[in-house]
C-alpha positions in Angstrom: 20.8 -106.7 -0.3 18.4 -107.8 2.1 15.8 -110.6 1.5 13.2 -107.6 1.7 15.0 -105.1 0.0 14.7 -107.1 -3.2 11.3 -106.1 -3.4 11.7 -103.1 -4.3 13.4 -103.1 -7.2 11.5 -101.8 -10.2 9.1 -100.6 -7.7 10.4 -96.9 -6.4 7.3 -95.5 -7.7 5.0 -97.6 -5.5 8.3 -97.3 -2.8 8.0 -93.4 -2.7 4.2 -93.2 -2.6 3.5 -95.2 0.1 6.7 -93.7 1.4 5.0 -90.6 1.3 1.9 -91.6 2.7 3.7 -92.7 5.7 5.7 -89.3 6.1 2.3 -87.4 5.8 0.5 -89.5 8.7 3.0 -88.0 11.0 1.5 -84.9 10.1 -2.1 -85.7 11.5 -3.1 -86.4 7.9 -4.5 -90.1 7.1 -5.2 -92.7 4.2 -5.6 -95.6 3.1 -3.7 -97.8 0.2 -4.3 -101.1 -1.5 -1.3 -102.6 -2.8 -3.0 -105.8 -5.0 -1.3 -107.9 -7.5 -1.0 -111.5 -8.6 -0.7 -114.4 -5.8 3.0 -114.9 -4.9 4.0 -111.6 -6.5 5.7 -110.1 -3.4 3.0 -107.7 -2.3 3.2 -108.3 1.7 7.1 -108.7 1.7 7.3 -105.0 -0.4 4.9 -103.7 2.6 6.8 -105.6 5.2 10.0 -104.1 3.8 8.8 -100.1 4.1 7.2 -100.8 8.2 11.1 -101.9 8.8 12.0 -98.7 7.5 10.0 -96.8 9.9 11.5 -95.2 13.1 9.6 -95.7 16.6 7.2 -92.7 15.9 4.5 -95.0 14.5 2.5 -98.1 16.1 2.0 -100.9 13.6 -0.6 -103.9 13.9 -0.3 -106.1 11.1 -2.9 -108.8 10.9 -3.7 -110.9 7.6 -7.6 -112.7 6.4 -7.0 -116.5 6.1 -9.4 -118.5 3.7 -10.9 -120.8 5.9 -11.5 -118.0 9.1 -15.0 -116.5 9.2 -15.1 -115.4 12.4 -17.3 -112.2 12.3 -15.5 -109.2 12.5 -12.1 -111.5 12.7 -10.2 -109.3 10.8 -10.2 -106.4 12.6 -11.1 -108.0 15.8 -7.0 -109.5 15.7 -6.0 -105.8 15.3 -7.5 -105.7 18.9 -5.9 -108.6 20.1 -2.9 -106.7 19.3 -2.9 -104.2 22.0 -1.3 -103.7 25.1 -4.2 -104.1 27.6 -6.5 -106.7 26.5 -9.3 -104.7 28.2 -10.7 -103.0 25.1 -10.3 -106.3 23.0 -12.0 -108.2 26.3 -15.5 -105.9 25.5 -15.4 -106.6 21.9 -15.1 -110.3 22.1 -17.7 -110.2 25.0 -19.6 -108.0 22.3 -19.6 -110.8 19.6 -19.9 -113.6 21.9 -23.3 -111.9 23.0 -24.7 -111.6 19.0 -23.2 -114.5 17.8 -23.7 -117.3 20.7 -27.0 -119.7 20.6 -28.6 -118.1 23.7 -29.5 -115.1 24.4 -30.2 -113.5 27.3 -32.2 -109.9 28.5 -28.2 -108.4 29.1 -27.5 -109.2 25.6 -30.1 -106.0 24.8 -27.4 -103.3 25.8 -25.9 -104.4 22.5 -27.2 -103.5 19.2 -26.1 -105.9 16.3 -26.3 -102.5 14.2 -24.1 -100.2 16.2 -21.8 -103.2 16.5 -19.0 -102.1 13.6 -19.3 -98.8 15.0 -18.3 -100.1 18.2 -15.2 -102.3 16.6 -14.1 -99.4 14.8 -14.3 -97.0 18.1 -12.4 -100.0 19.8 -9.7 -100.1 16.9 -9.1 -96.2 17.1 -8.8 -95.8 20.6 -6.1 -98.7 20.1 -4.4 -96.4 17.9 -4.4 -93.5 19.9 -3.2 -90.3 18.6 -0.2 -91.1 17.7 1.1 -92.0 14.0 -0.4 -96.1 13.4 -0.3 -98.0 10.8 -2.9 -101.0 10.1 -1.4 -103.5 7.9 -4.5 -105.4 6.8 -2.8 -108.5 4.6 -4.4 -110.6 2.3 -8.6 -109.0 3.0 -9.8 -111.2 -0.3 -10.1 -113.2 2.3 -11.2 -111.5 5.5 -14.7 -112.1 6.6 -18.0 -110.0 5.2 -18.5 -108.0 8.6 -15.0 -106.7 8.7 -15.1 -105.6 5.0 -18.5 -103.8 5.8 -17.0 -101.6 8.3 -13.8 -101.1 6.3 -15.1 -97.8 4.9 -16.3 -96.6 8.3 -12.6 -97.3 9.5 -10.9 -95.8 5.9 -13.1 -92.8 7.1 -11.5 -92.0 10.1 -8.1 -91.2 8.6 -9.8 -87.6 7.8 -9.0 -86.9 11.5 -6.6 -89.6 13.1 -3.1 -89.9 11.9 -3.6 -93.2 10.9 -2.5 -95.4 7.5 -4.4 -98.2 6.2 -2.7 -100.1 4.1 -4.8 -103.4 2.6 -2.8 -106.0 0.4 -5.3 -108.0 -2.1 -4.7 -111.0 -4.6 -6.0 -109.7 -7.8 -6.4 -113.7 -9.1 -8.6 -114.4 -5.9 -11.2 -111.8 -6.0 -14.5 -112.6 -8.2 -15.9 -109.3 -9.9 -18.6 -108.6 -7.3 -16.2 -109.5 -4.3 -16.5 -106.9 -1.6 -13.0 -106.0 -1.4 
């Protein structure tokens, strides 16, 4: 048995589900999943375990929230850095370099601070393309405010992109008004 492969047991249930979640994205259909539990309980290596099941068909980026990064839009932003091309993930970072930075100059104006998630989450699906994707988005009790924000707006584009989100959280970190 595989270090992995450990993980699942006592967990078909939550194996086939998710299972089947994947199988359906291959079918243009969408979703997203949150796989939360206690700190330590095995949540990212049961995930971890299922994306080495998966044949070529999909695209994975798997990124995680660490406590002590706020970067604005960090989570998501690393799902950029991901891609082949750095182009797209060069206009985003130019994008929050321009909103975030001390100065500000009469350029800066082409850029809307409000538009700006729509913008990440354009950037993030034209990463993704067409084809089957899955965004592994570990540990968000951590990820930053801004990325959490636009997390529906990216959860809604699996009505029409065959694209899986799947989102581990720690149960024990999370506060009962904490975003995610």
């Amino acid at each position: 048995m595989s270090d992995r492969s450990k993980h699942f047991v006592g967990r078909e249930r939550e194996r086939n589900l998710l299972r089947s979640l994947f199988d359906e994205t291959s079918q243009d259909k969408g979703a997203i999943c949150f796989v939360s539990g206690e700190g330590g309980s095995g949540k990212t290596c049961f995930v971890e375990g299922l994306l080495d099941e998966l044949d070529s068909t999909f695209s994975v980026f798997q990124t995680h929230s660490l406590p002590e990064d706020t970067t604005p839009f960090g989570l998501l932003g690393s799902i950029l850095k991901l891609c082949p091309g750095g182009q797209r993930f060069s206009t985003v970072k130019r994008i929050l370099k321009l909103l975030y930075s001390k100065t500000r100059t009469v350029a800066d104006e082409e850029f809307d601070p409000k538009n700006l998630g729509r913008i990440i989450v354009d950037a993030v699906c034209e990463v993704t393309g067409d084809s089957p994707s899955i965004l592994f988005l570990d540990d968000i009790q951590w990820a930053d405010p801004s990325s959490l924000e636009v997390l529906p707006l990216l959860a809604s584009e699996t009505s029409t992109k065959p694209m899986v989100i799947v989102a581990t959280c720690n149960e024990d970190e999370l506060t009962r008004h904490h975003p995610a």
